[in-house]
N, C-alpha and C positions, 0 to 999 in steps of 0.2 A: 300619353296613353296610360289607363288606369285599369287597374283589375272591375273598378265598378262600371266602368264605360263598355267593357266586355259584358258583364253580367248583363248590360244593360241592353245590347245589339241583341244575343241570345235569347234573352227574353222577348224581345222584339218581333223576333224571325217565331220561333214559336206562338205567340198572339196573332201577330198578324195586325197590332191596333195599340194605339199609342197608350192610349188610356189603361188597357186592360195589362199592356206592357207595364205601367209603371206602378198598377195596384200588387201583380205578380213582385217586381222589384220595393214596394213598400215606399216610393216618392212620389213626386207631383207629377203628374203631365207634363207642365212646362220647364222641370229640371230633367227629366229622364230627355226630354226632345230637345235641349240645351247640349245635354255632355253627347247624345249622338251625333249631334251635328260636329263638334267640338274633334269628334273621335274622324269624322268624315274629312274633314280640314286638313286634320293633321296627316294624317293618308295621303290626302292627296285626288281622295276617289272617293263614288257616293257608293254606299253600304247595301240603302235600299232606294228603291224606285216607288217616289212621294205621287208619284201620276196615276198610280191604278192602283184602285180600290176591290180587296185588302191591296196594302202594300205587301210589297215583296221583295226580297234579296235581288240586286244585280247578279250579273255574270260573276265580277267581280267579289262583292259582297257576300256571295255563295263560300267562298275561300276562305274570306276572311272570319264571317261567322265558325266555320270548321275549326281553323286555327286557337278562334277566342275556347270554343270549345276543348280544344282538348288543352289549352293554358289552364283553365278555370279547373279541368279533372284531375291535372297535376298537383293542381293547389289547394282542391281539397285532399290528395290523396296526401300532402305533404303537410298538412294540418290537423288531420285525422290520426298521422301516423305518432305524431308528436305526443296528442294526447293519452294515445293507446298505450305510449311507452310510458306516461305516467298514471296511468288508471287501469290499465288495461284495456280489452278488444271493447272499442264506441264506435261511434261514428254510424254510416248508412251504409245499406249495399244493396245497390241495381242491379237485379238480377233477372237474367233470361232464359226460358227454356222452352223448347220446340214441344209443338202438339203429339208429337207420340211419346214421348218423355213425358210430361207433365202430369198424365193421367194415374203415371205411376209414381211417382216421386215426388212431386209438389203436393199434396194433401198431410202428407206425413213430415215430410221437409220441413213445413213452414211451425207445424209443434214441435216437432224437435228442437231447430234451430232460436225459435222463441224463449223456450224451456231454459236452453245451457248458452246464450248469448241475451239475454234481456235486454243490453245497452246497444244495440245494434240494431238501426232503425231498418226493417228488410223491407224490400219492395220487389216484387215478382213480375212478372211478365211475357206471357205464354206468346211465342212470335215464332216464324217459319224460319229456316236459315241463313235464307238472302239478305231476311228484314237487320235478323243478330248480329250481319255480320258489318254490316251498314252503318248498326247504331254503333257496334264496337269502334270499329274504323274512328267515327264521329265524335269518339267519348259519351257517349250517352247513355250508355250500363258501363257496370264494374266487370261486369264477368259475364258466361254464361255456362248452359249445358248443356250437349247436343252429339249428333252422331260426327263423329270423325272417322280419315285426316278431313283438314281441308287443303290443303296445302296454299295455304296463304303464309307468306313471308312474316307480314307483320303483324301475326296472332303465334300465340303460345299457346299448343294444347298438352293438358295434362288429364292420362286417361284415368275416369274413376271404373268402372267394367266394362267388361262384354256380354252380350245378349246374345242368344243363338234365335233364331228365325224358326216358327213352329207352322205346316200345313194345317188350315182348319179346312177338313173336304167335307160335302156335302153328303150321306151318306148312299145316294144316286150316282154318286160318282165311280167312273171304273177303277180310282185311283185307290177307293175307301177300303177295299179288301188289302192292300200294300199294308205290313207292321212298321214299313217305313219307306220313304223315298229317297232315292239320290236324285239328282241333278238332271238329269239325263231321263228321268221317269215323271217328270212333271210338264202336262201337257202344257202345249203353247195356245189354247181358248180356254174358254172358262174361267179367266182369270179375273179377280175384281182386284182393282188396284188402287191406291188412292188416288187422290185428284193431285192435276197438275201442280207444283210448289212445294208437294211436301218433301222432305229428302228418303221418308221411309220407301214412296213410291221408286227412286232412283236405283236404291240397295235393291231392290224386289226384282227390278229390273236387270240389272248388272248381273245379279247371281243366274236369271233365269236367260234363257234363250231372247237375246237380243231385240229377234224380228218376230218377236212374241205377238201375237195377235190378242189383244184383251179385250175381256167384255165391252160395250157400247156405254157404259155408266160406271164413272167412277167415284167414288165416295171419299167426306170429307174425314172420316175417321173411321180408328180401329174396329169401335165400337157396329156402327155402320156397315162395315165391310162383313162383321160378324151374321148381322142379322140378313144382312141379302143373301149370304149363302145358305143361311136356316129356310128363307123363302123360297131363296130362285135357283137353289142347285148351283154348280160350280165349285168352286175353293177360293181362298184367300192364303196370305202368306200374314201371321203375326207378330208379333215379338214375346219372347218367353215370359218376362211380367204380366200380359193382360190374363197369361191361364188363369189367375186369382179372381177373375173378374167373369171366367165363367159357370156354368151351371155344370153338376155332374153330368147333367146327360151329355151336354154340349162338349164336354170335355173325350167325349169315347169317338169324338171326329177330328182329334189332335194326329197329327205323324209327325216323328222329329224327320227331319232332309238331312242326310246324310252323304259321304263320299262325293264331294267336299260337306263337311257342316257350315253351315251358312251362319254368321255370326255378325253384328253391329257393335265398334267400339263404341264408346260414350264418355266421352271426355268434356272438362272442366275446358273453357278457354278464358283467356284474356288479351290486354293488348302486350306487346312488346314493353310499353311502358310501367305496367305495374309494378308499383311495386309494397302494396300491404299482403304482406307472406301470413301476415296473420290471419286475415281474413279467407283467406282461399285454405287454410289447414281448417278453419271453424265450419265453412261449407263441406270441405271433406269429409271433413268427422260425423257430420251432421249425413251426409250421404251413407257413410259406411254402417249407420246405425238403422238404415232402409234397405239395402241391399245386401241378398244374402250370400254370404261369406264365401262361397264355389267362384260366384260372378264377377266379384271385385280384383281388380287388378294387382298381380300380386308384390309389385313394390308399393304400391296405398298399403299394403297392408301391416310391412314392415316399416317403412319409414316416412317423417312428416314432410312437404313438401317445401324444398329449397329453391329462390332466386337467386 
């Protein structure tokens, strides 16, 4: 078994087609369908299933692909890490971040990070939770950034802030004369929530009454949820970055929620396996220079992150 016989199923599973597997892999056709057969043998068991078109991973070959994958994310990371120790921070980084995140932090992220990491090939990736945590699992991103915990065993999260949760009410609302709300003063209709999958819609949920009755339409973002309320009356629940992204006027239908304040951590993860410590202080650093300085977690702020 070869490390290129791996790159080579993995490619595989991703195309779905020999040919396009083995331009992806940079050989022929008939040497990339050589070493996977060759790899199949040695196993013991077939990888993929040659009967239906595309081909596909067996039961079996489901595993194995997983496994090659996270060999191969080892091996770059232990390759990477070699160089970095004589060159300094190179290499790539995979990175993930959920659609209420992204809006705020990825536009800025990606100049910054550019700016003061030039040798570091970045690649972004705006995905829902389930998806991030899927690809992580798989080896398929370096990292990500997302609402935590999760409590997943075999992810490490490292919190970069907190966000507190802002009412945007309609100003027809009986709620809009309130300077503020608690918990307990935020009716159970009226509510526009995201659409199922996001995790901001979960937290929204959690903090508010359970057997919460919501509007009949739920939307696919923040942005979204903003303008229904401008139209159809009701409220939404935000997160404190998008105020930047509203109008003056729009902003005189903000209440912070209060008693409890309602807050979302936002943590950095990875897998258990990581291990380029350098790379995950260059994303911090690069976050702490977009977030402002109240919201940031206050060990980020004094010390750089240790595995």
């Amino acid at each position: 078994m070869t490390l290129q016989q791996l790159e080579y199923i993995v490619a595989l599973d991703k195309t779905r087609h020999f040919v396009r597997a083995a331009e992806m892999c940079s050989v022929t056709q008939p040497t990339l369908s050589t070493m996977v057969q060759k790899l199949e043998d040695e196993l013991g068991c077939p990888v993929f299933n040659r009967a239906v078109q595309p081909i596909e991973p067996t039961e079996a070959g489901k595993l194995i692909i997983q496994q090659a994958q996270i060999v191969l994310f080892n091996i770059r990371q232990l390759k990477e890490n070699v160089v970095s120790q004589k060159n300094g921070l190179t290499g790539s980084l995979m990175l993930a971040m959920i659609p209420t995140v992204a809006p705020y932090l990825l536009p800025g992220f990606i100049s910054v990070f550019r700016r003061d990491y030039p040798d570091i090939a970045l690649q972004v990736t705006e995905l829902r939770t389930e998806t991030i945590i899927q690809k992580l699992h798989d080896a398929e991103i370096d990292m990500a950034i997302l609402a935590t915990p999760l409590d997943d065993p075999k992810i490490l999260e490292v919190p970069l802030y907190y966000e507190k949760f802002i009412a945007y009410i309609s100003p027809n609302e009986p709620i809009y004369n309130k300077e503020e709300l608690t918990l307990a003063e935020m009716p159970t209709e009226n509510l526009w929530i995201l659409e199922e999958g996001h995790c901001l819609r979960n937290q929204v949920l959690n903090f508010c009454d359970h057997k919460v009755q919501t509007s009949t339409i739920e939307a696919g973002s923040i942005d979204t949820l903003v303008k229904i309320v401008d139209i159809n009356e009701g409220y939404t629940v935000i997160p404190e970055l998008h105020i930047n992204f509203l109008s003056e006027e729009q902003k005189k239908n903000l209440r912070n929620i209060v008693r409890p304040e309602a807050t979302r951590e936002i943590s950095m993860i990875i897998r258990q396996d990581y291990v380029r410590e350098g790379l995950m202080n260059a994303v911090a650093n690069s976050v702490k220079q977009l977030i402002p300085t109240h919201m940031l977690d206050e060990r980020l702020k004094k010390f750089a992150i240790k595995l």
